[in-house]
DRENTORRO-301177 format. One line per field, with one value per residue (C-alpha): residue in one letter; residue number from 1; x, y, z. Coordinates in steps of 0.02 Angstrom, whole numbers, plus 50000, padded with zeros to 5 digits. Example, Ala and Ser with C-alpha at 12.3 -4.5 7.8 and 13.67 -1.06 7.14 Angstrom:
r A,S $
k 1,2 $
east 50615,50684 $
north 49775,49947 $
up 50390,50357 $
end
This chain:
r X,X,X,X,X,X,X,X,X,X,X,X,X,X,X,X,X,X,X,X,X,X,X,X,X,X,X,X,X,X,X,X,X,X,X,X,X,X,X,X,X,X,X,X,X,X,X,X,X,X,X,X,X,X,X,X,X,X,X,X,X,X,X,X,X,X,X,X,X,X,X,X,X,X,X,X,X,X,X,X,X,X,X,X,X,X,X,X,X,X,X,X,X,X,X,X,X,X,X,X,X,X,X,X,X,X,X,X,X,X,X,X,X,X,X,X,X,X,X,X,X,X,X,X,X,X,X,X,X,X,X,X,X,X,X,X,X,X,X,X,X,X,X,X,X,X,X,X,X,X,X,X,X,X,X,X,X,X,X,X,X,X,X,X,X,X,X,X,X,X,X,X,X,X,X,X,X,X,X,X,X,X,X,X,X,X,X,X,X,X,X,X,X,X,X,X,X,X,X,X,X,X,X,X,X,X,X,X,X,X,X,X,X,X,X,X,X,X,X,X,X,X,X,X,X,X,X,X,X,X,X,X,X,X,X,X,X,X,X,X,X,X,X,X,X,X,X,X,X,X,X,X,X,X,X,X,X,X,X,X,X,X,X,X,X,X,X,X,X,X,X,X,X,X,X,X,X,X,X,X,X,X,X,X,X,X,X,X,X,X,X,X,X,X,X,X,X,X,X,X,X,X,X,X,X,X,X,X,X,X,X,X,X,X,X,X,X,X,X,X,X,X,X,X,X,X,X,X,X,X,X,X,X,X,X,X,X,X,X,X,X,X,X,X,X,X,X,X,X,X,X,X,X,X,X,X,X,X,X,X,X,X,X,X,X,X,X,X,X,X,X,X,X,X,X,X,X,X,X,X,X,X,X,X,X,X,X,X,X,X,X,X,X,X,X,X,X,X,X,X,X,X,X,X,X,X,X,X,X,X,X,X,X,X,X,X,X,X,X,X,X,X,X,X,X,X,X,X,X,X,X,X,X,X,X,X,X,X,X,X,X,X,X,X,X,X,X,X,X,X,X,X,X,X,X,X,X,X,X,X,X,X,X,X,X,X,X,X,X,X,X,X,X,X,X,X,X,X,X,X,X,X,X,X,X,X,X,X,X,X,X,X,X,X,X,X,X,X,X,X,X,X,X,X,X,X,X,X,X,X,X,X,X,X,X,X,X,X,X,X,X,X,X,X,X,X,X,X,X,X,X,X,X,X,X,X,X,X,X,X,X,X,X,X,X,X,X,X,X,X,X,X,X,X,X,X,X,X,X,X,X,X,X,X,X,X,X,X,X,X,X,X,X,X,X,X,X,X,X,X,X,X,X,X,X,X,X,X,X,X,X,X,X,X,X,X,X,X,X,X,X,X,X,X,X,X,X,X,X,X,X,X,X,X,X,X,X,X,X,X,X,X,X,X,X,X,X,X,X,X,X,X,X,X,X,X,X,X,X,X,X,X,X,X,X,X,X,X,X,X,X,X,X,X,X,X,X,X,X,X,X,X,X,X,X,X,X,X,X,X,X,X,X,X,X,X,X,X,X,X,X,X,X,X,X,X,X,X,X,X,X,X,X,X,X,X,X,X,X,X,X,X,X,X,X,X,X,X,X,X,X,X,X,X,X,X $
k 1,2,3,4,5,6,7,8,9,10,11,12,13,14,15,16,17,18,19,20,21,22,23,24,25,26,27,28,29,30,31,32,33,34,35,36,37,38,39,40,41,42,43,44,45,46,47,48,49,50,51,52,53,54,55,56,57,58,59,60,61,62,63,64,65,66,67,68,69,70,71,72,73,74,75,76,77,78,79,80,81,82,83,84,85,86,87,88,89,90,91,92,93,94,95,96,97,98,99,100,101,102,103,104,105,106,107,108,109,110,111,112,113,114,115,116,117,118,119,120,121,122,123,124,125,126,127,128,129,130,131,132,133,134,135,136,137,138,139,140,141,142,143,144,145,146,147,148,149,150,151,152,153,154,155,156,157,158,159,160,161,162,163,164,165,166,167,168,169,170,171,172,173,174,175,176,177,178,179,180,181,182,183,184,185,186,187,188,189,190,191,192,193,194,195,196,197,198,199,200,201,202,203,204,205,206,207,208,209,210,211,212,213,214,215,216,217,218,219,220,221,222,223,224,225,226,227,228,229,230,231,232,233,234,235,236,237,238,239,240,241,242,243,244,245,246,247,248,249,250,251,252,253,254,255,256,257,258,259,260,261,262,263,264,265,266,267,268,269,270,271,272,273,274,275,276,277,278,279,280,281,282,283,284,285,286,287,288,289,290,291,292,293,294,295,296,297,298,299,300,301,302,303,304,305,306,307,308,309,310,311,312,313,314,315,316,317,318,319,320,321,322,323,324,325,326,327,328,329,330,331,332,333,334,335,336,337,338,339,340,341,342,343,344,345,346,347,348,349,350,351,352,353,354,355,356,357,358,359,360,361,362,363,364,365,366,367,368,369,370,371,372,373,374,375,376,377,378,379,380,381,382,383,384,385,386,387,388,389,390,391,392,393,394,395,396,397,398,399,400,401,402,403,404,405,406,407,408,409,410,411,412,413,414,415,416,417,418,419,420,421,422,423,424,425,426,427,428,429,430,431,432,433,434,435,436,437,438,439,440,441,442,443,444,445,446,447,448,449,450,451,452,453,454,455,456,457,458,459,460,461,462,463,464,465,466,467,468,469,470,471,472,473,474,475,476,477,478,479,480,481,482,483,484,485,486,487,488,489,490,491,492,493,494,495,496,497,498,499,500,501,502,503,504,505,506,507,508,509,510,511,512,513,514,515,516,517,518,519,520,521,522,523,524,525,526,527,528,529,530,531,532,533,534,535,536,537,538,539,540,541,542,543,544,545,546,547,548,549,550,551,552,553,554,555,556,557,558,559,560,561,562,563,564,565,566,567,568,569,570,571,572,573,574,575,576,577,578,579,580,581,582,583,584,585,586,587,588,589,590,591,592,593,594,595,596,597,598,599,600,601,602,603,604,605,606,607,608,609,610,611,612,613,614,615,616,617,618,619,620,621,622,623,624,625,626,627,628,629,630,631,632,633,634,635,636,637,638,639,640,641,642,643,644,645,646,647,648,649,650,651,652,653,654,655,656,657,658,659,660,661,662,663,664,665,666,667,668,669,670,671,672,673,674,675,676,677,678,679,680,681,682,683,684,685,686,687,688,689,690,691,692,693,694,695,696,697,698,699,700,701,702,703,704,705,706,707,708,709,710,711,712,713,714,715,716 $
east 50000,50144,50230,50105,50065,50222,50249,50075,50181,50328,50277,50207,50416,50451,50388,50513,50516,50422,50521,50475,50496,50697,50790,50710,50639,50516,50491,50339,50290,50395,50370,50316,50465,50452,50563,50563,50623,50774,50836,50813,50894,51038,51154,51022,51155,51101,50964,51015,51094,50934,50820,50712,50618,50456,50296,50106,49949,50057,50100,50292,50332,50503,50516,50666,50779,50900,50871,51030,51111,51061,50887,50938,50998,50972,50837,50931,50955,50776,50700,50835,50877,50725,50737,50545,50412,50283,50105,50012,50076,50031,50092,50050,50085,50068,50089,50040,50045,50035,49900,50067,50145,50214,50096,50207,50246,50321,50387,50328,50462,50496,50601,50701,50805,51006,51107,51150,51214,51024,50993,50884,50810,50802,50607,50584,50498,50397,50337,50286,50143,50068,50050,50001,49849,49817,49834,49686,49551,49426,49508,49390,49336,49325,49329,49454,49575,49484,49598,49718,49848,49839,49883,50045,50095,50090,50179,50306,50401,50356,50504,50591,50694,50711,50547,50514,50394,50341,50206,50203,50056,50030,49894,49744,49801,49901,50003,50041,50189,50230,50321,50248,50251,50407,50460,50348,50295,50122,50038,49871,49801,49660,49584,49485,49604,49617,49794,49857,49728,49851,49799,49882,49822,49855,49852,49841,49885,49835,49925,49851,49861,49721,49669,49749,49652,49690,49599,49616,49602,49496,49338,49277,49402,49433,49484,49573,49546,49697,49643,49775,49839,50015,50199,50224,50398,50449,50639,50713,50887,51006,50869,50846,50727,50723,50614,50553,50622,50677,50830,50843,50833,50685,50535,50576,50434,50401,50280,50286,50330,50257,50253,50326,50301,50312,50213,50261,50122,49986,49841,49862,49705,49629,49782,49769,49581,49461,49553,49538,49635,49618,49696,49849,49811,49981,50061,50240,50316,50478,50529,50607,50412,50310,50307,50184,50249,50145,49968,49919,49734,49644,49612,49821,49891,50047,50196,50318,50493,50521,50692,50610,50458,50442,50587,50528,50497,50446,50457,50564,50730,50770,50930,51031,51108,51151,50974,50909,51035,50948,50823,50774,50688,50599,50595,50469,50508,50692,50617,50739,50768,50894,50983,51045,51214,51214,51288,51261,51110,51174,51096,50985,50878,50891,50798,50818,50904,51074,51237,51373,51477,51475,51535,51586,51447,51484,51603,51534,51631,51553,51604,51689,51707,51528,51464,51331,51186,51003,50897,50728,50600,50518,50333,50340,50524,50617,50761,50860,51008,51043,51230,51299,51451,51577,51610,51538,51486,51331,51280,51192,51044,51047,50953,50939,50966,51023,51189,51190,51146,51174,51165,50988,50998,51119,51062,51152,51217,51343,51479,51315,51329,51159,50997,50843,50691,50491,50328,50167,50033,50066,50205,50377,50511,50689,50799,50988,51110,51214,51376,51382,51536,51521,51655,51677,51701,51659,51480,51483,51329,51237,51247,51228,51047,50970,50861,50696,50652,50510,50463,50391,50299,50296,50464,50520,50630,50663,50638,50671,50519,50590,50749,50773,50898,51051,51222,51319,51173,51243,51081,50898,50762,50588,50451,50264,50167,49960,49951,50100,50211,50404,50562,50721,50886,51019,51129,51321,51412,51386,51530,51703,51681,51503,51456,51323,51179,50992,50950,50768,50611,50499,50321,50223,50098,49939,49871,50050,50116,50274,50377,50363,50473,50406,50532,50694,50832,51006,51127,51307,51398,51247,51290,51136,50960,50873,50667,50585,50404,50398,50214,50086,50274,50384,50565,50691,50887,51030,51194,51315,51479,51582,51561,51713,51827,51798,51709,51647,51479,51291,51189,51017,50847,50662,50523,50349,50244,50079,50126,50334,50494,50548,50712,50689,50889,51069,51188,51380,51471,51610,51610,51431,51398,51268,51106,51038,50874,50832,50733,50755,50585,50504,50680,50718,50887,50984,51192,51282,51446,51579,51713,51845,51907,51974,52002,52093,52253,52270,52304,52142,52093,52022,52009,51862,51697,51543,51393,51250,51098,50939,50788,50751,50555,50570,50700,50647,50789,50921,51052,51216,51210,51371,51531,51620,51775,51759,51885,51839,51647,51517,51386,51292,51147,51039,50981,50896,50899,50764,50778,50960,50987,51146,51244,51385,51471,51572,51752,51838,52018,52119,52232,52372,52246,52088,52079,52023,51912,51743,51646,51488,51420,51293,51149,51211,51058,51135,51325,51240,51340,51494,51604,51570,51642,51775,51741,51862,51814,51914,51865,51708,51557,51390,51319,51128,51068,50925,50852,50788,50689,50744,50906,51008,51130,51246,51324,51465,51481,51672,51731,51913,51885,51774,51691,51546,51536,51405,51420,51293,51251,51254,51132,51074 $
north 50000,50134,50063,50110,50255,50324,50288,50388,50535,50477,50559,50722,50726,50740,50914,51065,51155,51300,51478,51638,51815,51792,51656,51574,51400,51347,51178,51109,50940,50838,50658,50652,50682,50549,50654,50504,50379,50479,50502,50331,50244,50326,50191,50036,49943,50022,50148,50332,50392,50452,50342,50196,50075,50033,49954,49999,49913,49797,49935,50028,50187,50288,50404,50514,50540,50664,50814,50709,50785,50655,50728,50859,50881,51018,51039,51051,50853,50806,50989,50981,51125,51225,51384,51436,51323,51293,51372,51230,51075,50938,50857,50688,50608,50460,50489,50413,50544,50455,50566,50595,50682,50855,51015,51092,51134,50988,50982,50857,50926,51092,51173,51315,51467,51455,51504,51704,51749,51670,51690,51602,51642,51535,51554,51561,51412,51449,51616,51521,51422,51576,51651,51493,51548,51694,51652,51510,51614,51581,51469,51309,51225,51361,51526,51660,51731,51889,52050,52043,52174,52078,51940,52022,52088,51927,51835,51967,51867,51682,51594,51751,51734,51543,51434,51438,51281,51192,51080,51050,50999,51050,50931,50948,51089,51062,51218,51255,51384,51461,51607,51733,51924,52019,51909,51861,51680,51655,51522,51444,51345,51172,51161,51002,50905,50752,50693,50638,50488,50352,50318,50303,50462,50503,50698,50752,50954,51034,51217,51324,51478,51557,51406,51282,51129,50973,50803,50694,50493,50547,50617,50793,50920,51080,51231,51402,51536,51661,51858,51851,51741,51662,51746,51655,51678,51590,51582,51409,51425,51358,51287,51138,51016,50946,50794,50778,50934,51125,51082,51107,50990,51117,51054,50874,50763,50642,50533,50376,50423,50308,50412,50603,50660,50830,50826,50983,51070,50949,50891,50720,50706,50566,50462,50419,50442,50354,50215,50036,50101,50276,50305,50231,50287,50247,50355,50312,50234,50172,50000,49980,50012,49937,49756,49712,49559,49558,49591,49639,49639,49804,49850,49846,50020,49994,50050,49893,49891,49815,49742,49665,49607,49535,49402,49310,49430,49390,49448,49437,49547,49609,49743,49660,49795,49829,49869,49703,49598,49417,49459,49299,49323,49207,49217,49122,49131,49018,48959,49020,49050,49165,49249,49429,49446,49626,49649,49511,49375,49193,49043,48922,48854,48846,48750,48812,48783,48852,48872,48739,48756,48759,48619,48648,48542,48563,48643,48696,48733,48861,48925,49088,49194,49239,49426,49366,49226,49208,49091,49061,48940,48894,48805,48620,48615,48649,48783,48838,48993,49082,49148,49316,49253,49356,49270,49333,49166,49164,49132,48986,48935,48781,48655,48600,48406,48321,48292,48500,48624,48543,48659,48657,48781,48906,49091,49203,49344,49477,49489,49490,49576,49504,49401,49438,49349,49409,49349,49444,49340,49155,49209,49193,49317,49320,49504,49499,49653,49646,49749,49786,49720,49577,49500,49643,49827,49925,49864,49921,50047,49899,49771,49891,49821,49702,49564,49510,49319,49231,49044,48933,48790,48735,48715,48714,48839,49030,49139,49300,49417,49596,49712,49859,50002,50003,50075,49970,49895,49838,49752,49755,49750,49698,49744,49780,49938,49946,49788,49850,49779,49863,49855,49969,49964,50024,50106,50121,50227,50262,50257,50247,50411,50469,50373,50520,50476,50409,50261,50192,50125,50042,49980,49848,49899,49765,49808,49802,49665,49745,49880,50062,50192,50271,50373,50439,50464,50527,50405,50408,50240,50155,49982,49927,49934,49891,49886,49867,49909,49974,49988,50053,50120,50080,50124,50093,50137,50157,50117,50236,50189,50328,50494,50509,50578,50509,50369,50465,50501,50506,50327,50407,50313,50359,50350,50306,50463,50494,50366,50405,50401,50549,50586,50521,50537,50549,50443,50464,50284,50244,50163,50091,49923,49832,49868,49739,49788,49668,49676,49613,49588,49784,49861,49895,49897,49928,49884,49955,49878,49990,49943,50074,50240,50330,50507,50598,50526,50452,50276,50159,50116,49916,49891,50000,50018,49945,50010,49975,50099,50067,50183,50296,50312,50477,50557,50508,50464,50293,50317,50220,50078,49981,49992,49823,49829,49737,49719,49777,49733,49703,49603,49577,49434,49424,49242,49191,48976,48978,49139,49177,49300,49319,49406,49350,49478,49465,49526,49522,49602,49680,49775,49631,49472,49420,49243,49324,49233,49317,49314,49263,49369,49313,49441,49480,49593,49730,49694,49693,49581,49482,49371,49173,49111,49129,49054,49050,49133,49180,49364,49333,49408,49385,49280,49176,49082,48956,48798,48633,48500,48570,48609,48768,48822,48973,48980,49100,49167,49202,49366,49284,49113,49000,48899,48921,48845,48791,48777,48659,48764,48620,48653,48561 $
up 50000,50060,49909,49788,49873,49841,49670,49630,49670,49578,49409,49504,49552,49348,49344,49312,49495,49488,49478,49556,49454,49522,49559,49695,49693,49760,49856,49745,49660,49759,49822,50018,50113,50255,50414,50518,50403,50335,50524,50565,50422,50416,50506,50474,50600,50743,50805,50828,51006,51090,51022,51079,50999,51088,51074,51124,51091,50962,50873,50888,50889,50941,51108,51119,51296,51214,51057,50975,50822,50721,50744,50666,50471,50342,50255,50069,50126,50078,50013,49837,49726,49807,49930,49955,50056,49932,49971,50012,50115,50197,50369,50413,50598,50702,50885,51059,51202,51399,51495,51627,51499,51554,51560,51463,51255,51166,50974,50861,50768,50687,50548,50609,50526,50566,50719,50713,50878,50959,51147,51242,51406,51558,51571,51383,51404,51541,51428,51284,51397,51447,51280,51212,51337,51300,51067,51096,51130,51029,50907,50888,50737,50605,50709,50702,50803,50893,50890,50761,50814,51013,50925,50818,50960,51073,50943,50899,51062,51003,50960,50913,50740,50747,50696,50517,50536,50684,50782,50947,51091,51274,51356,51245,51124,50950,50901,50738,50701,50520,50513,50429,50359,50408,50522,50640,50664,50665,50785,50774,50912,50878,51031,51093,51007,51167,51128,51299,51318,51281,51118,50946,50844,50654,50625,50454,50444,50294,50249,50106,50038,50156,50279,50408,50428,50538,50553,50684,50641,50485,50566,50519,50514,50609,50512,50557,50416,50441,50441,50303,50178,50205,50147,49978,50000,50143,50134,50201,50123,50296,50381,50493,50533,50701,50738,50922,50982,50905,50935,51116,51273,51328,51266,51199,51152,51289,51171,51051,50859,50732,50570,50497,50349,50247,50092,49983,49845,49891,49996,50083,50133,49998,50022,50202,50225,50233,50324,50415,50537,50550,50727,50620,50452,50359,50217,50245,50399,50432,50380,50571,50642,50526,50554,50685,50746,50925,50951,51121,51171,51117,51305,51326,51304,51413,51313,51324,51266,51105,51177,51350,51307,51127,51147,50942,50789,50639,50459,50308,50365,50531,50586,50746,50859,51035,51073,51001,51111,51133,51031,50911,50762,50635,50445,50390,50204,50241,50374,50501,50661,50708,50857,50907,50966,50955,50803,50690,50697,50716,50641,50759,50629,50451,50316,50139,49973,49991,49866,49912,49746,49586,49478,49284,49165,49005,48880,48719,48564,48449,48265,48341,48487,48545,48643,48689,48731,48763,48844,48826,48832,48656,48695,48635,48613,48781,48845,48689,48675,48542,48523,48431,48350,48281,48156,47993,47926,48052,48237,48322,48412,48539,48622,48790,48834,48991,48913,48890,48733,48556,48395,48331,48178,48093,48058,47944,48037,48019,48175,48288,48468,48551,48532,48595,48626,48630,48596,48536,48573,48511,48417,48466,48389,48397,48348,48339,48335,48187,48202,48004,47965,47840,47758,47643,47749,47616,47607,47820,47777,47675,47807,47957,47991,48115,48074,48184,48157,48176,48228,48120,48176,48024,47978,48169,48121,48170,47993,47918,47953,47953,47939,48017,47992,48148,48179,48241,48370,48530,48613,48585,48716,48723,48832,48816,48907,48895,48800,48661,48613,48582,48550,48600,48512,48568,48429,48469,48325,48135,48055,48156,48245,48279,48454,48499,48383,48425,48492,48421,48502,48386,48420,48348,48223,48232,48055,47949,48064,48064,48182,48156,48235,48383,48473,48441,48601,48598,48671,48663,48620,48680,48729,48819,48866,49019,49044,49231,49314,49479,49523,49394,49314,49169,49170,49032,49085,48942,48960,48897,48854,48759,48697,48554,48687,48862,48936,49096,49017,49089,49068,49075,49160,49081,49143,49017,49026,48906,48780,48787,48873,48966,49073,49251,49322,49251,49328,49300,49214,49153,48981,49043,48959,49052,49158,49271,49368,49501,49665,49845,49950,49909,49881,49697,49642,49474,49465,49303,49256,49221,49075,49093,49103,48966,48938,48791,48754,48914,48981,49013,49197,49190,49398,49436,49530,49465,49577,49641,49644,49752,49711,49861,49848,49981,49860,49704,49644,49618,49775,49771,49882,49857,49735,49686,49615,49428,49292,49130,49163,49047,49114,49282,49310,49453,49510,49665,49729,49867,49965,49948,49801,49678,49579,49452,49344,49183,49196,49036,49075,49187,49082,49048,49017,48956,49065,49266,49337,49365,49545,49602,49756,49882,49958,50155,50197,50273,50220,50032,49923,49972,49865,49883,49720,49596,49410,49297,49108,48969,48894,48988,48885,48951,49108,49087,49240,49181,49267,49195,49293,49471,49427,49404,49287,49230,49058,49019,48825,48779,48679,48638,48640,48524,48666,48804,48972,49075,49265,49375,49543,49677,49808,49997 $
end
């Protein structure tokens, strides 16, 4: 649900930030910026100082003993490349206030302008509950404050040059605080609001233009209609967001913390409400309090510690730290049972599939050096691969036995780089990438075209169906949106120079059975494509391997927007040459493989980082997650045997030699991947993984050698 929730913002993030009549941005359009989670999840090996994890009516939450600075971070962390709070926003919180909490004002959190020479008074604190009497006169539902200038006045002293943004309770009263013209922070006070009655709560505060409205576990709202309307201005550049406190030991929330979060230009209202569960309506809480594990009885409000009381959790991944010390948890997918020694959990229990080695089964000579292979499974036939050979005389396709793959059929082809395999309905296609070379160069341009083939089940053959115009194609993928059907080439140079030219997308055309050109995008030495969904959302990543001068260029991932591909993000590679989306439990991940680096006349760098990217929902945006030192990579492929997860890469050479021996790395959870195997390869091309009849399998293609292997993954 949170998932999906957040990916219906996740176009509303494409939008150009709006400008003022200067240069000033302003902080609009964004995904919802979830405060809690981004302090939280900062270290995932251990909770911040400060913080405690506890639990209440089966439900956990987070209470603070200390305003620690990791509370605290700059806004320009989450708020990017904007310096005006937008005119309308939405808050959205989950809290759980004991009716022994103190008389006195407590922050939520707040969002405050930076240290310049700030004094604070002894009984500032003491000040600020008084006035907080005297501003709530007559402020219930949808009246008014009475005398405007009483109120200026009072408020001239409220937080005095420091709160941009804040929200904070005393007993049953939620302040709001927004600072406002010249200066002076404005403060609005819901009355009747019962917070300290022990109960879980979900406020939803919505902030427009000329009205403040709050509502309270989705029942009728209250609303405060300002004398005024709002500064549309309101500077943030410096500021700080605080969570459970404004920064200060004075007036730290004393209350459970389920769920923060900022929503900039838009109205949260229909996405949390109506609800099951509206006392915990959900639109984004962190992974670390989300799994409900224990159910108390509904009469049970006692807060329990997480740590003490529930001694078994249960769920699919689980951080050990100090704080979790003893703690045994149960994943019910491996069906494990596992132990917290305070930093790492220990096996007790453990009954799934699991890697022991791998073991080489079979070694397949081929007709020339191949770049690449692809499996798929024909209907009524059984696993076959087709291989790009070099070799201008023509590639392969194969057949799967027990014994291993045996040649099924030649197909013409001219030094191919890839195979790919679709279907449209019934029909099952096959499109290779043909380099253009041909055994005579100076027919390049007349050969520089790719061929799609089609199966006949007839002839039980694959046959010529159409040809389509490429430059030097380095990969083709498939993939179908809103019942359409396309195709994506990726074009690497024309000619010997030009590397910056447009790739093609081509969709299927029902009437002329054939593919027609839909979209046109500028790559530069494009080398490969990779398509993925998230959600309702279709993503397509290139990856961009050389410009004519440098390899340090931008790959590029779109996103499918009314009926084409626009620019999502730019991330920086380095002679880019394969994509590999894959995804871990609801954590989506892509890992590039880096060849080189090269610039001008200088020397190329083999031994560098291949990365890791894992898409940050709250940021809108693919983070790096891990670098792994590669050699000359060009291929990544993901695999999972039971619930352990994989990935194998292609190195091809390390500067001196083309035989290296390329690694397998298992999934660690929080350690990401770590190296369990070392396969030796020879100018290793391309990694498959298949399976046949409950076994598994990875075959490696060779770029310098004319042979393929095939390794048998041995499992208990």
């Amino acid at each position: 649900m949170t998932l999906l929730i957040f990916l219906h913002f996740l176009l509303l993030g494409l939008r150009v930030i709006d400008c003022t009549t200067d240069t000033w941005r302003r902080c609009t359009d964004m995904l919802p910026l979830d405060l809690l989670s981004f302090v939280l999840e900062r270290d995932t090996s251990k909770l911040v100082p400060g913080v405690n994890m506890k639990q209440a009516g089966g439900v956990r939450g987070v209470s603070f003993s200390s305003p620690h600075t990791s509370m605290s971070f700059p806004s320009s962390q989450l708020l990017v490349n904007c310096d005006l709070l937008p005119k309308q926003f939405s808050i959205v919180v989950t809290v759980k206030i004991s009716s022994t909490a103190p008389k006195r004002n407590e922050y939520i959190f707040s969002l405050t302008e930076p240290k310049k020479g700030e004094k604070t008074g002894v009984g500032e604190e003491e000040e600020d509950n008084n006035k907080g009497d005297i501003l709530e006169r007559g402020v219930s539902g949808k009246e008014q404050h009475g005398n405007r200038e009483e109120e200026r006045r009072v408020k001239s002293n409220e937080e005095p040059g420091r709160v941009i943004l804040g929200l904070r309770f005393s007993k049953n009263r939620l302040h709001f605080l927004l600072k406002g013209h010249r200066g002076v922070v404005d403060h609005w006070v819901f009355r009747g609001t019962r917070l300290d009655d022990n109960q879980w709560h979900t406020l939803l505060l919505v902030v427009g233009s000329h009205h403040v409205r709050l509502t309270m576990d989705c029942n009728s709202p209250l609303e405060i209609v300002p004398s005024g309307p709002f500064p549309p201005d309101l500077n943030i550049q410096g500021a700080r967001f605080h969570i459970g406190s404004r920064g200060r030991w004075k007036g730290l929330y004393s209350g459970l913390l389920r769920q923060l979060v900022l929503v900039p230009g838009l109205d949260a209202t229909h996405y949390i409400c109506p609800s099951s569960a509206p006392q915990l309506a959900v639109l984004s809480v962190p992974p670390l309090l989300s799994d409900l594990s224990v159910i108390e009885s509904e009469g049970d409000s006692h807060v329990t510690s997480y740590v003490t009381e529930e001694r078994v959790s249960v769920g699919t991944e689980r951080l050990c730290s100090k704080t979790l010390q003893g703690q045994m948890w149960f994943n019910p997918l491996s069906k494990g049972l596992y132990l917290c020694d305070g930093t790492v959990w220990i096996t007790v229990l453990e009954d799934h599939k699991r890697l022991d080695y791998v073991s080489e089964h079979q070694v397949l000579p081929t007709s020339s050096e191949t770049h690449d292979i692809e499996v798929f499974q024909l209907p009524g036939l059984g696993m076959m691969a087709a291989m790009a050979h070099r070799s201008a005389s023509g590639s392969a396709v194969y057949l799967w036995s027990n014994a291993g793959f045996q040649l099924y059929q030649n197909i013409s082809t001219h030094e191919a780089l890839a195979w790919r395999h679709f279907s449209i309905g019934r029909k099952v296609y096959l499109v290779v990438s043909n380099s253009g070379g041909g055994p005579d160069k100076r027919k390049q341009t007349e050969n520089d075209f790719s061929v799609i083939y089609k199966w006949s089940k007839r002839r039980k053959l694959f046959v010529r169906f159409q040809t389509l115009q490429t430059h030097c194609a380095r990969d083709w993928e498939a993939f179908q949106i809103n019942k359409q059907t396309y195709l994506a080439v990726a074009n690497h140079r024309q000619g010997d120079t030009n590397h910056t030219i447009d790739s093609v997308i081509y969709r299927w055309n029902r009437l002329t059975k054939s593919f027609e050109v839909h979209q046109m995008l500028r790559t530069s030495g494009a080398y490969d494509w990779e398509f993925f969904t998230v959600g309702p959302y279709h993503f397509l990543v290139v990856a961009n391997a050389f410009d004519g001068v440098t390899t340090s260029v931008d790959s590029v991932i779109y996103v499918w927007v009314n009926g084409s591909f626009q620019v999502f993000q730019t991330i920086k590679t380095f002679c880019a040459t394969d994509w590999e989306m894959f995804q871990i439990g609801s954590r989506v991940f892509l890992v590039v493989a880096n060849g080189h680096r090269l610039q001008g006349n200088g020397p190329s760098q083999y031994a560098i980082n291949s990365t890791i990217y894992e898409l940050d929902l709250i940021g809108q945006l693919f983070v790096r997650f891990q670098d792994i030192v590669t050699y000359s990579a060009v291929d990544w492929e993901f695999f999972s045997l039971g619930e352990e997860y994989f990935l194998v890469v292609a190195n091809s050479f390390n500067g001196e030699s083309y035989s290296l021996n390329s690694v397998l790395y298992r999934w660690q959870g929080y350690e990401g991947f770590v190296p369990v195997h070392w396969l030796p390869t020879i100018g290793c091309s391309d990694w498959e993984f298949f399976s046949s009849k409950g076994e598994s399998y990875l075959i490696y293609s060779s770029a310098k050698a004319p042979l393929a292997k095939i390794f048998k993954l041995k499992t208990y």
